[in-house]
VEXKEDREN-951653 format. One record per residue: x, y, z of N, C-alpha, C in turn. Coordinates in steps of 0.2 Angstrom, whole numbers, padded with zeros to 4 digits, always signed. Layout:
N
XYZXYZXYZ/...
// end
This chain:
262
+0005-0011-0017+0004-0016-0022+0001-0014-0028/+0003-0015-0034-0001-0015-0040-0007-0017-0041/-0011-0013-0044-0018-0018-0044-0021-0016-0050/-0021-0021-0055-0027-0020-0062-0029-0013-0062/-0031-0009-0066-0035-0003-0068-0037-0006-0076/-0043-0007-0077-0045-0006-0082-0045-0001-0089/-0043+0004-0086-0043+0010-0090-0036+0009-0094/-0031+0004-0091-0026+0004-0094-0026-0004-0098/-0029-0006-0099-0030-0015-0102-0031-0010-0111/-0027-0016-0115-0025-0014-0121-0028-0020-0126/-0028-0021-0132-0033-0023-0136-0029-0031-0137/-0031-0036-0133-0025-0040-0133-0024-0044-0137/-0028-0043-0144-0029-0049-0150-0023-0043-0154/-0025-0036-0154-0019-0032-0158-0013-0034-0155/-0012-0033-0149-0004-0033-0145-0001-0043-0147/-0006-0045-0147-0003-0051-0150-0003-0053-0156/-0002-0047-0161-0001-0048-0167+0007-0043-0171/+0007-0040-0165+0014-0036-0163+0019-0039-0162/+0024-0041-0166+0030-0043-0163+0037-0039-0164/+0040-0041-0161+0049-0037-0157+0053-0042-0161/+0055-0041-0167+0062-0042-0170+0070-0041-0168/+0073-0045-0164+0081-0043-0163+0085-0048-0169/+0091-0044-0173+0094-0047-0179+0101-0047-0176/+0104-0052-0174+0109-0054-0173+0112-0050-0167/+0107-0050-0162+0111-0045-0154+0117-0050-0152/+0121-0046-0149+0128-0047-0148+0128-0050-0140/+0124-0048-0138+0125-0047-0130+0119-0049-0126/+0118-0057-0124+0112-0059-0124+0109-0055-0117/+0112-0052-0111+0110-0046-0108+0102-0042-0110/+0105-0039-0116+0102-0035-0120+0095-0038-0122/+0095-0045-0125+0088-0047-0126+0088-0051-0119/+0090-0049-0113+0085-0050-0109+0080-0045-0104/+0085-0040-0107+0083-0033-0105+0076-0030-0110/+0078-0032-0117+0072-0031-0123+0066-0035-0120/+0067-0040-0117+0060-0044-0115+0057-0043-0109/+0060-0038-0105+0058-0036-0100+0054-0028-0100/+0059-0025-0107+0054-0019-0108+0047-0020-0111/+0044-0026-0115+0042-0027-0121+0034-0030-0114/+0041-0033-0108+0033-0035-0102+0030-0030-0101/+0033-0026-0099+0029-0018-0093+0025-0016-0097/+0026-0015-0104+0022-0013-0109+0016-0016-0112/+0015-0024-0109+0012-0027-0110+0012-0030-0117/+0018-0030-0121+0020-0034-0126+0024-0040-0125/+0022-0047-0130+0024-0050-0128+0028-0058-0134/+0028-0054-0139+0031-0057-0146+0037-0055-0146/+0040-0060-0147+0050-0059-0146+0052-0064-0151/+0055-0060-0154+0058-0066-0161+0065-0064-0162/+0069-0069-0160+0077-0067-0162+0081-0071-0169/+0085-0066-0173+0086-0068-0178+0096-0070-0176/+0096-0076-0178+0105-0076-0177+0106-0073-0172/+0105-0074-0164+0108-0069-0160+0115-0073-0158/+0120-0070-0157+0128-0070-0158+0128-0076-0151/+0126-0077-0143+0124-0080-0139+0119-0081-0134/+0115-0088-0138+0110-0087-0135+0107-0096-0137/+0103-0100-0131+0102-0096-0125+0106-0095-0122/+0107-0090-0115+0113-0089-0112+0110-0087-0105/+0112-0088-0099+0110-0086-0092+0110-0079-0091/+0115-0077-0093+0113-0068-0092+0105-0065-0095/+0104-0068-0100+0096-0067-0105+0093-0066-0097/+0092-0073-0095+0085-0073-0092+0087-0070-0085/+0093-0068-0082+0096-0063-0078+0093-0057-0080/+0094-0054-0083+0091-0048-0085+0084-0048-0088/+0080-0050-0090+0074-0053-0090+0069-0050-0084/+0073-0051-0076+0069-0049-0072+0061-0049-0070/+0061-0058-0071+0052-0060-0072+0049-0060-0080/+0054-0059-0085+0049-0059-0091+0055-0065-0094/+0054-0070-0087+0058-0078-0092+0050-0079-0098/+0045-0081-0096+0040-0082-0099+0042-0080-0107/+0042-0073-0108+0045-0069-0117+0050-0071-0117/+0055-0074-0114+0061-0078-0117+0058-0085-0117/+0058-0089-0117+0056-0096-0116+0052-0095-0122/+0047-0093-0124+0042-0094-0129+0044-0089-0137/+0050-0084-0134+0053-0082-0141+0058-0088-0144/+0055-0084-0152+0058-0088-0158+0063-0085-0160/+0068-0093-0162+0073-0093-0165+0076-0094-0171/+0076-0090-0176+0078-0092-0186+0083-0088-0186/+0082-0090-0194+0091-0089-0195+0091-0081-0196/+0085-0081-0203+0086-0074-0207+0080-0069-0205/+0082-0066-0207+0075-0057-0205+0071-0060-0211/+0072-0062-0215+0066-0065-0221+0061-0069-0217/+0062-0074-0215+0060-0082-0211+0058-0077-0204/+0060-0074-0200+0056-0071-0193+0049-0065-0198/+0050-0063-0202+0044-0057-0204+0039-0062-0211/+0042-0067-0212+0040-0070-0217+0028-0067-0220/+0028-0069-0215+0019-0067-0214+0018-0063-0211/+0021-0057-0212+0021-0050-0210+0016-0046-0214/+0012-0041-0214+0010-0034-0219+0014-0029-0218/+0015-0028-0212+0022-0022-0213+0027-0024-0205/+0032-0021-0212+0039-0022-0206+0043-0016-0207/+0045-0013-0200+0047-0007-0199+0052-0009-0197/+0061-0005-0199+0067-0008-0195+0068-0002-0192/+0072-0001-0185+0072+0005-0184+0080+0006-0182/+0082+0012-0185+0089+0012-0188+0091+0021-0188/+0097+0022-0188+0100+0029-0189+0100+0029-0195/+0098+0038-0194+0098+0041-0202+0104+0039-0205/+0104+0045-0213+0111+0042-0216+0112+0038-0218/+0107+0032-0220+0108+0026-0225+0106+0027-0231/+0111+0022-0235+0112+0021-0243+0107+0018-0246/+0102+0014-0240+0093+0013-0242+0089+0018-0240/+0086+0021-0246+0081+0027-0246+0074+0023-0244/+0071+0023-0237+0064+0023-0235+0060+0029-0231/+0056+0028-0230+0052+0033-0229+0053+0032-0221/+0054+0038-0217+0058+0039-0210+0050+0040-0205/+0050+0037-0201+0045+0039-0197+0047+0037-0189/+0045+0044-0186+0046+0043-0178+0041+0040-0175/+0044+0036-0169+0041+0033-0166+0033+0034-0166/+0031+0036-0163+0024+0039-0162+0021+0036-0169/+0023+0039-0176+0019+0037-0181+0021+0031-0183/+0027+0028-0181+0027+0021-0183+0023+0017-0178/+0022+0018-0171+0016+0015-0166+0009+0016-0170/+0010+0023-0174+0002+0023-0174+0001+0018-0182/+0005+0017-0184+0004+0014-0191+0004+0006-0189/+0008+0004-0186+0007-0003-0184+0002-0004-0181/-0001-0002-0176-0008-0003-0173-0013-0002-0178/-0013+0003-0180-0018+0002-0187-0020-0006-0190/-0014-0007-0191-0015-0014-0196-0015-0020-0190/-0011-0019-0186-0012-0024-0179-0019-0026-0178/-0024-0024-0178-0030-0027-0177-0032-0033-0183/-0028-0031-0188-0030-0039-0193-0025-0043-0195/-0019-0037-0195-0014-0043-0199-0007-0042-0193/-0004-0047-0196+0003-0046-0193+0010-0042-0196/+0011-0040-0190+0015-0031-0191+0024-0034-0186/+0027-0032-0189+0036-0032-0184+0038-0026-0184/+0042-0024-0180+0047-0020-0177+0053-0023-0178/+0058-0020-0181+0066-0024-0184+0071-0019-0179/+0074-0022-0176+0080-0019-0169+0086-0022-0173/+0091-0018-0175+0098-0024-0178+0104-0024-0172/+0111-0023-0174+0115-0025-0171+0116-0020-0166/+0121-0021-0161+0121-0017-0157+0127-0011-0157/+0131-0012-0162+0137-0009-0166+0135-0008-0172/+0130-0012-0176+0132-0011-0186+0125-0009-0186/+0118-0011-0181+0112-0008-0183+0111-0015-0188/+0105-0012-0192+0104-0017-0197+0108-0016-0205/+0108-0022-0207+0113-0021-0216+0108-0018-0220/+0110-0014-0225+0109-0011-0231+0101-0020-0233/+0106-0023-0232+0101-0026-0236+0092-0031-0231/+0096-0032-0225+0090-0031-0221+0086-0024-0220/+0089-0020-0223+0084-0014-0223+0079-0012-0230/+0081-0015-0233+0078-0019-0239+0072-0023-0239/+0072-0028-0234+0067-0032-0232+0058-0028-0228/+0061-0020-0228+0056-0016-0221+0052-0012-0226/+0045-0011-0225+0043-0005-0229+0043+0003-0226/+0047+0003-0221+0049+0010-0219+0054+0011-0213/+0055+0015-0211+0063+0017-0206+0060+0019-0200/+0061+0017-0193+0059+0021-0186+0066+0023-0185/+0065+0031-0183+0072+0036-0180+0070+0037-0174/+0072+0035-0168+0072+0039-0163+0074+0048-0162/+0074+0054-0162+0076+0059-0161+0080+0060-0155/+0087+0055-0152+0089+0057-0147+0093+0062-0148/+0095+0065-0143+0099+0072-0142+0104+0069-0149/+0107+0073-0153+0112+0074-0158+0118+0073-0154/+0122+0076-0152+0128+0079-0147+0130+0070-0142/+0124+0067-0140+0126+0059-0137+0118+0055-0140/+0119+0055-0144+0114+0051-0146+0115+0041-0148/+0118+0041-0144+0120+0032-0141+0115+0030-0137/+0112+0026-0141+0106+0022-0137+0106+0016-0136/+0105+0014-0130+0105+0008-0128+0101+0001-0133/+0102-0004-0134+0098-0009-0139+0089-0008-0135/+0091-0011-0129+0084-0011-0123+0082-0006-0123/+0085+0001-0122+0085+0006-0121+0079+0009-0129/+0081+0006-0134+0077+0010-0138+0070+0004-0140/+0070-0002-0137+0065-0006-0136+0060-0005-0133/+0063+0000-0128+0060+0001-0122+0052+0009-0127/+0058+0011-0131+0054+0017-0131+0049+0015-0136/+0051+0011-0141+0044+0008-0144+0040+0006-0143/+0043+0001-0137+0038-0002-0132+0033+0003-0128/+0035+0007-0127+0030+0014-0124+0025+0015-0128/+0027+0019-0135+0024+0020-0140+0018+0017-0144/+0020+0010-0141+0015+0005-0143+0009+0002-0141/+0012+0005-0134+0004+0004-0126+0002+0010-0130/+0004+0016-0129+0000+0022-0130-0003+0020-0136/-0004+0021-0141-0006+0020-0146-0011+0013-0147/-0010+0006-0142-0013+0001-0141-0020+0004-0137/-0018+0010-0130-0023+0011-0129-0027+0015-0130/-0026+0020-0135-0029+0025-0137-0035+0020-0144/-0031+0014-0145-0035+0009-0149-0041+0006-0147/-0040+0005-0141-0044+0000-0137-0052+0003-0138/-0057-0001-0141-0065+0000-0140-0067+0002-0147/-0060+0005-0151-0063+0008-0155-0067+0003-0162/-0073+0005-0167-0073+0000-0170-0068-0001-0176/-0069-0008-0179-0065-0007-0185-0066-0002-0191/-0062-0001-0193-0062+0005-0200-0064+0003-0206/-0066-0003-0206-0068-0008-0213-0076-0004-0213/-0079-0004-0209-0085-0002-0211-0092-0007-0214/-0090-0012-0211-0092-0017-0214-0092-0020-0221/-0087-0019-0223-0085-0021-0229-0080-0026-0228/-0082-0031-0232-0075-0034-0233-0069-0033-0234/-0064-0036-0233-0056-0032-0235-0053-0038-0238/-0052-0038-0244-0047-0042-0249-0041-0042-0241/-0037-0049-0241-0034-0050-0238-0027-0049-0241/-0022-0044-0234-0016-0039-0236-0011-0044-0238/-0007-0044-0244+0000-0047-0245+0003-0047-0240/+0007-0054-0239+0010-0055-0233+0020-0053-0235/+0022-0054-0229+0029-0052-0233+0033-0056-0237/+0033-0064-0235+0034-0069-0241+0031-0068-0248/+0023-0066-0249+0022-0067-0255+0026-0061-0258/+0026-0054-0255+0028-0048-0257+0035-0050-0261/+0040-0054-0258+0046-0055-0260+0047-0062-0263/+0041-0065-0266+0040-0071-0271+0037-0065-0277/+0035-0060-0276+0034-0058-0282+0039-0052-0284/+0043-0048-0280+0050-0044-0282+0056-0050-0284/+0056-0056-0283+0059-0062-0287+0060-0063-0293/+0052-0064-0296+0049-0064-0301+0050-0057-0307/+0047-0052-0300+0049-0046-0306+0056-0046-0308/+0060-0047-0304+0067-0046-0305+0071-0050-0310/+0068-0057-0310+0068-0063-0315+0066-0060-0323/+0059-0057-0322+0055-0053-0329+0059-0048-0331/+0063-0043-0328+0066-0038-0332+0074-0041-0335/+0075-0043-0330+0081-0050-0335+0078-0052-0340/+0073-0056-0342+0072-0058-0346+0070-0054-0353/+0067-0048-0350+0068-0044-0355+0070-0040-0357/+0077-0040-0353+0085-0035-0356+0081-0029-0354/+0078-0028-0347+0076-0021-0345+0083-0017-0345/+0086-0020-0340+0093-0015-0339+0097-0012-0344/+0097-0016-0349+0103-0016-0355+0109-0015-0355/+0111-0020-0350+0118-0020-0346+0121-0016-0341/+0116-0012-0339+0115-0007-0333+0116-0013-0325/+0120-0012-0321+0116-0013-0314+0109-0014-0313/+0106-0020-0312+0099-0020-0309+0098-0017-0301/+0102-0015-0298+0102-0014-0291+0098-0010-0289/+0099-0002-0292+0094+0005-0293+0090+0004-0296/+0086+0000-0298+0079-0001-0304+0076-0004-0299/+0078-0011-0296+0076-0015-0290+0074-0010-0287/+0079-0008-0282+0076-0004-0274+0071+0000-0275/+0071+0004-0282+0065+0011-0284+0059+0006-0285/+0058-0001-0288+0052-0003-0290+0049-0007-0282/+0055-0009-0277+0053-0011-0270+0051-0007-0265/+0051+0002-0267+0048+0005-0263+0042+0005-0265/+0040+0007-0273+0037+0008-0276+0030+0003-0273/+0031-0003-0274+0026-0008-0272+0024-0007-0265/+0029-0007-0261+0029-0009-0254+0026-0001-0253/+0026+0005-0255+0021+0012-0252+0015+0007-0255/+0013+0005-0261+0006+0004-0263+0004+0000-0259/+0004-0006-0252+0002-0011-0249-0003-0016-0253/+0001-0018-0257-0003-0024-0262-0009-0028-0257/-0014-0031-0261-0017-0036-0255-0017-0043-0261/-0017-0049-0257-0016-0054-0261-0019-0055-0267/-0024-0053-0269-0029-0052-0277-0024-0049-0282/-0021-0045-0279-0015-0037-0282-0009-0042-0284/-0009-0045-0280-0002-0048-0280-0003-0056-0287/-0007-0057-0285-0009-0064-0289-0009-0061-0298/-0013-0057-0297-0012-0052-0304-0005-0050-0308/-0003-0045-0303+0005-0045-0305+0007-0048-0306/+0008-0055-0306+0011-0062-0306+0010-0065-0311/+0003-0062-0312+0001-0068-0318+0002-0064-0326/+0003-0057-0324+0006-0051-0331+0014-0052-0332/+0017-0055-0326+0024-0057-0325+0025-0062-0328/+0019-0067-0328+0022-0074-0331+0021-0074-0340/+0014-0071-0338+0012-0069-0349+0019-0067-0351/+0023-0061-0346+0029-0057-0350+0034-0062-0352/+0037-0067-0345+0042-0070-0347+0041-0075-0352/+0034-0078-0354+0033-0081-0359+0033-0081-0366/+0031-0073-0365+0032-0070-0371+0040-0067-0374/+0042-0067-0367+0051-0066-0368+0054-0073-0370/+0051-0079-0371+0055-0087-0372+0054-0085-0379/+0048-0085-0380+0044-0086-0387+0049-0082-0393/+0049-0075-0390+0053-0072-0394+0062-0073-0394/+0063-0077-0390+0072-0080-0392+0070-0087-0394/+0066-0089-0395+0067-0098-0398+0067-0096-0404/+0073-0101-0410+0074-0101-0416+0071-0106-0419/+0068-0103-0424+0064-0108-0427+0066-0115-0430/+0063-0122-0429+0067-0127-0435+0068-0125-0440/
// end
């Protein structure tokens, strides 16, 4: 029989600030297999975005004791609304996409979420089980997780790679545990959430319309380059309120200068 070890208890206020993103899984199996790797590991946030059928009795079939993580995961439409009050969101995804983020293996992307897990709220993005996530839900992540499986069969199971972040995330959960905070007793301006972040790439995107930034160009490649650009510097709410309000002086100053006089 199993018995408690202390040595293994993980920091339970960060691990419940961890949550498991699935974007429109196909095969509700899968997210009950994702709910069962996310228990052992002692994770316990499940958030399902449009999954294709669910609820579904196969889920809590594979589930195997972790009905609990199904029952109390959440159901929305879009990866906007599931990461909404997010500080970082990692999707994790094969190389070779046409969104340029910064790639990071597991390990370092555990060690980056726990980081910030002790104060804010961090997601993990898992897409389809065929298409992964789109171009544009990858859009929505401040950086990429790769698995390094073998090249030659590198087919991984949805659960299968849940599983392995899920590992990744104890280890790093408990390598966390005891230690003190890295504030140092300092206050900390409180981090941009992922709504606000994408209330103010709205804005800017709004602003350089307004002032014939492109000049007839595609805004597309200006967008993405200014959305990594933000999203590396980890605005915190003060940061963001600021930009907004040099956003709002510009557009007004862009009205000002098309109004024709009486």
């Amino acid at each position: 029989m199993n018995t408690p070890d202390a040595a293994l208890e993980i920091p339970l206020q960060a691990a419940a600030r961890i949550r498991i993103v699935l974007v429109g899984t196909q095969h509700p199996g899968n997210i009950g297999a994702a709910a069962r790797a996310l228990k052992t590991m002692g994770l316990s946030r499940l958030v399902l975005v449009a999954p294709e059928q669910y609820p579904a009795d196969e889920a809590f079939r594979r589930a195997a004791g972790a009905d609990d993580l199904l029952a109390a995961a959440g159901v929305v439409a879009t990866l906007a609304e599931a990461v909404s009050d997010c500080r970082l969101v990692l999707g994790c995804t094969a190389r070779s996409r046409r969104v340029a983020l910064e790639e990071l293996d597991p390990r370092a992307a555990a060690s980056r979420v726990v980081d910030l897990a002790g104060a804010d709220q961090v997601a993990l993005v898992f897409g389809r089980e065929r298409t992964g996530l789109s171009n544009e839900e990858l859009q929505l992540c401040h950086a990429s997780v790769h698995i390094p499986a073998n090249p030659e069969y590198s087919s991984l199971n949805l659960a299968a790679a849940v599983q392995v972040l899920a590992y990744e995330l104890r280890v790093a959960l408990l390598a966390a545990g005891g230690q003190p905070s890295p504030d140092n007793g300092v206050r900390q301006e409180a981090a941009a959430s992922h709504a606000q972040m994408e209330g103010f790439f709205s804005q800017l995107g709004e602003t350089l319309d307004d002032i014939d930034f492109h000049k007839g160009r595609a805004p597309d490649s200006a967008m993405r380059k200014l959305r990594r650009l933000f999203l590396r510097a980890g605005l915190n709410e003060q940061e963001v309120r600021l930009m907004r309000g040099i956003l709002a002086d510009a557009q007004r100053m862009a009205r000002l200068a098309t109004t024709k006089p009486d």
